[in-house]
TIVO-2410 file (N, C-alpha, C; in nm, 3 decimals):
# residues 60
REC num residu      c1      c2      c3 atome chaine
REC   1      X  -0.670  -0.641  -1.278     N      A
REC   1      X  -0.560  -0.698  -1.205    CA      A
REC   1      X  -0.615  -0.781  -1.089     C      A
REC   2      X  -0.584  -0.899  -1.075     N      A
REC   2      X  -0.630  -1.004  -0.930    CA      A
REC   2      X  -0.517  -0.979  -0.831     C      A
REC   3      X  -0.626  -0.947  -0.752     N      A
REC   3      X  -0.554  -0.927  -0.591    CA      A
REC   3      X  -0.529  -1.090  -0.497     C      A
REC   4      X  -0.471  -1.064  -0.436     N      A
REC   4      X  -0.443  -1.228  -0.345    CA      A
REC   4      X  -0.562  -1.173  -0.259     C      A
REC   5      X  -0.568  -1.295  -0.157     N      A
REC   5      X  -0.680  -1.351  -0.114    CA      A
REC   5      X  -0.649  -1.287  -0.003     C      A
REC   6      X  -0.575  -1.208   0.061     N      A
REC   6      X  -0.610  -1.125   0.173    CA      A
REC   6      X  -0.590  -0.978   0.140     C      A
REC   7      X  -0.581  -0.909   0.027     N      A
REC   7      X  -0.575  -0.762  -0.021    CA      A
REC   7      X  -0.635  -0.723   0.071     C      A
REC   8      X  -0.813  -0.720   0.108     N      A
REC   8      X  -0.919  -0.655   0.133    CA      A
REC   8      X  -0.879  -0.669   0.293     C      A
REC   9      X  -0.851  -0.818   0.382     N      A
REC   9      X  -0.816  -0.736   0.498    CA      A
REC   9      X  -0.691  -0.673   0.528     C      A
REC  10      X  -0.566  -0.692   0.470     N      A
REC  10      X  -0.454  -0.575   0.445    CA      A
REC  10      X  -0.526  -0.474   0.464     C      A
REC  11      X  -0.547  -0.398   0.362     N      A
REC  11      X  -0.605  -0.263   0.359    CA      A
REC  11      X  -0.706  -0.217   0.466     C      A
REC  12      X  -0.802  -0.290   0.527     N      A
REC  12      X  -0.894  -0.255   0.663    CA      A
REC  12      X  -0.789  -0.299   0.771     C      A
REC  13      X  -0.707  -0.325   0.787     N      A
REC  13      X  -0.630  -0.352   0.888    CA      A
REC  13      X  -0.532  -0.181   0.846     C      A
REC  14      X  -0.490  -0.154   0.790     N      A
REC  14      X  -0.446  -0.045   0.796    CA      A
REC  14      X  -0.505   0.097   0.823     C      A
REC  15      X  -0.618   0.053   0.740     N      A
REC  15      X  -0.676   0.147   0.781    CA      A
REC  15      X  -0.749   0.173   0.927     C      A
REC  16      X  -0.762   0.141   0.972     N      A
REC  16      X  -0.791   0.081   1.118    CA      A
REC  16      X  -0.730   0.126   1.233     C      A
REC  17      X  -0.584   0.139   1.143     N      A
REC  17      X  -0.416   0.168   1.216    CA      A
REC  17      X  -0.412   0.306   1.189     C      A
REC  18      X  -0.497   0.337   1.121     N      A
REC  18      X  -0.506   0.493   1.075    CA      A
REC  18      X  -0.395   0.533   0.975     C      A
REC  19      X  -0.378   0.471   0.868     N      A
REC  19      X  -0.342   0.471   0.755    CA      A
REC  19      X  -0.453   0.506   0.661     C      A
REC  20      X  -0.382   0.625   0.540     N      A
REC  20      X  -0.509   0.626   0.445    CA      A
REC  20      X  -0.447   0.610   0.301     C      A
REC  21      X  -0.551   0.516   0.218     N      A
REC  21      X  -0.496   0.442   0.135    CA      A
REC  21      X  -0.466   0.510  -0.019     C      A
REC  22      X  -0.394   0.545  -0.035     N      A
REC  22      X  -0.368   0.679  -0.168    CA      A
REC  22      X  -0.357   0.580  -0.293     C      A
REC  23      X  -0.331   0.481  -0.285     N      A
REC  23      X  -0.304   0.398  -0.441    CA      A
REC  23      X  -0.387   0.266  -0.427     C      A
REC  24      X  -0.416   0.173  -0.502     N      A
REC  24      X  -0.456   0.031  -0.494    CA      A
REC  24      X  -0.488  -0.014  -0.628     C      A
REC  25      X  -0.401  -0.015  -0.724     N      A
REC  25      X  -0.297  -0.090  -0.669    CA      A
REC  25      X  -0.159   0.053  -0.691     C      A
REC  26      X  -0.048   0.039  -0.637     N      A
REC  26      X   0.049   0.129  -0.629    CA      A
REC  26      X   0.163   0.119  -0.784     C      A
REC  27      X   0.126   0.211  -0.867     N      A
REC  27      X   0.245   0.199  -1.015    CA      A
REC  27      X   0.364   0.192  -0.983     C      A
REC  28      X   0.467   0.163  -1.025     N      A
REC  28      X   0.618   0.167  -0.945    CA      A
REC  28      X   0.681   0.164  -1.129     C      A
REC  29      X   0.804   0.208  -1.153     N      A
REC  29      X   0.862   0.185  -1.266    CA      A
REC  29      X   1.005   0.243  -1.179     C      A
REC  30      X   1.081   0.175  -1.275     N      A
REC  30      X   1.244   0.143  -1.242    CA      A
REC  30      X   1.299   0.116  -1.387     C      A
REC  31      X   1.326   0.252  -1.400     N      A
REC  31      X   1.428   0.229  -1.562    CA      A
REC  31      X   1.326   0.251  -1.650     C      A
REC  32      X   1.299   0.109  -1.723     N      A
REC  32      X   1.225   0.118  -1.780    CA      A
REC  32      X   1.137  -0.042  -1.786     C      A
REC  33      X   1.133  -0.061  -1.670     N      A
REC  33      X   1.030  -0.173  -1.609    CA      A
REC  33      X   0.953  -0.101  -1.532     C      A
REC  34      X   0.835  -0.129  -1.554     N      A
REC  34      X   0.683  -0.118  -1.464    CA      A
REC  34      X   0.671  -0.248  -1.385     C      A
REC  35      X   0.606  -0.238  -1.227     N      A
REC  35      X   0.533  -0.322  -1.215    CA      A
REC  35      X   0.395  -0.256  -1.086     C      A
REC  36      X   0.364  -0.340  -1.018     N      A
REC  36      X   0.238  -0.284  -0.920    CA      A
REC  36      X   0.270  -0.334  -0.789     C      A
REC  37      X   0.262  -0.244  -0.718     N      A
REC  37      X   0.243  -0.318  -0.571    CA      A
REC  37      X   0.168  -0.302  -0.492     C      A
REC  38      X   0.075  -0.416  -0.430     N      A
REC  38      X  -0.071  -0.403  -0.362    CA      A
REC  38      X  -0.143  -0.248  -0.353     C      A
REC  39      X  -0.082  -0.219  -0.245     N      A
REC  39      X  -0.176  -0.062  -0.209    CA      A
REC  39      X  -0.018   0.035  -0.134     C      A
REC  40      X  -0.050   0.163  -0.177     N      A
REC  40      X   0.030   0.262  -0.136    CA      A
REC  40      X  -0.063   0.342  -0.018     C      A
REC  41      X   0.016   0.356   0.064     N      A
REC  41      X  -0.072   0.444   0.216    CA      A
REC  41      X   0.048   0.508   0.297     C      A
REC  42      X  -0.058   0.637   0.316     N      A
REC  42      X   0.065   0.756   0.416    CA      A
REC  42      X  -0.019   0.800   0.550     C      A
REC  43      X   0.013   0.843   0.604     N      A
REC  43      X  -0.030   0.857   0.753    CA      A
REC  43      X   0.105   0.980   0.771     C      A
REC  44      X  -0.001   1.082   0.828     N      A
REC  44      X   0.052   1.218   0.924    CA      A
REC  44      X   0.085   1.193   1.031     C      A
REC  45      X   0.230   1.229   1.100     N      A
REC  45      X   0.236   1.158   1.232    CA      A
REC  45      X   0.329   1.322   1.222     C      A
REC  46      X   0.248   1.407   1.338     N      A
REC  46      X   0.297   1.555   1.334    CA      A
REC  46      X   0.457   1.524   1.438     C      A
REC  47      X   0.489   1.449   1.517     N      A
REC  47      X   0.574   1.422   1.550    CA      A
REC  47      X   0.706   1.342   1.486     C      A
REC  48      X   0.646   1.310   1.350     N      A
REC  48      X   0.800   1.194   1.318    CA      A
REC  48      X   0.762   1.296   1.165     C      A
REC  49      X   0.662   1.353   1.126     N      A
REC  49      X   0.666   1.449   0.954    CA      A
REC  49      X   0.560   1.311   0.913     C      A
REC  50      X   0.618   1.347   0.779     N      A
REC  50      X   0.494   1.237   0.671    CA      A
REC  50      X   0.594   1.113   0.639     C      A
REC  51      X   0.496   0.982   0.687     N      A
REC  51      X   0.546   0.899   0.658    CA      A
REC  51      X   0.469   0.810   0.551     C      A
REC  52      X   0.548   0.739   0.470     N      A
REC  52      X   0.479   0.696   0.354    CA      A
REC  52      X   0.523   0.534   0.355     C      A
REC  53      X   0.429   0.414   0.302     N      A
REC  53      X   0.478   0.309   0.318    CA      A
REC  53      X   0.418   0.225   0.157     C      A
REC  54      X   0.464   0.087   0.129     N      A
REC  54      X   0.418   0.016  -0.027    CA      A
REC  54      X   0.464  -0.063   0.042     C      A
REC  55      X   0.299  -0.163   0.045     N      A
REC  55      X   0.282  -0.292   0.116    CA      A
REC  55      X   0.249  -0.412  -0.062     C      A
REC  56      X   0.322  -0.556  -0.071     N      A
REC  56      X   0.300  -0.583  -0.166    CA      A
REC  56      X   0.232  -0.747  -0.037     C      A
REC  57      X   0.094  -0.756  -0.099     N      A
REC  57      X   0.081  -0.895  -0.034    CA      A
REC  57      X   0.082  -1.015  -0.104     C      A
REC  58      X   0.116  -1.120  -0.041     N      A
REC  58      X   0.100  -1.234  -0.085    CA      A
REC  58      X   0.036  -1.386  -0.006     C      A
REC  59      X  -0.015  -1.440  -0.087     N      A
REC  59      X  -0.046  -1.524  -0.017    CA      A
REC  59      X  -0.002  -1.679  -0.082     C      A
REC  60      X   0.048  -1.773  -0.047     N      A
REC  60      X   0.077  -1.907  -0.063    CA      A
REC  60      X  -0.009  -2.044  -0.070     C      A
***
């Protein structure tokens, strides 16, 4: 699968932010369509519980 031309700093920028990166690329299905989205990342924040986020990048 080809990543766009800023995947690699997405992901060090998150991680950075102290995000840790659980998928790359992230499976997603709906019904019965599949598709992918960039990278999946969760971060422990003992004050707000577990938060989870699906970043899809693009570039133009």
């Amino acid at each position: 699968m080809a990543k766009d031309k800023y995947h690699q700093q997405v992901r060090e920028a998150l991680e950075k932010d102290g995000w840790t990166i659980t998928h790359d690329p992230y499976k997603i299905i709906l019904g019965r369509r599949k598709g992918f989205i960039d990278l999946g990342a969760e971060i422990l924040a003992a004050e707000k519980g577990l938060q989870k986020i699906a970043v899809e990048i693009k570039s133009f």
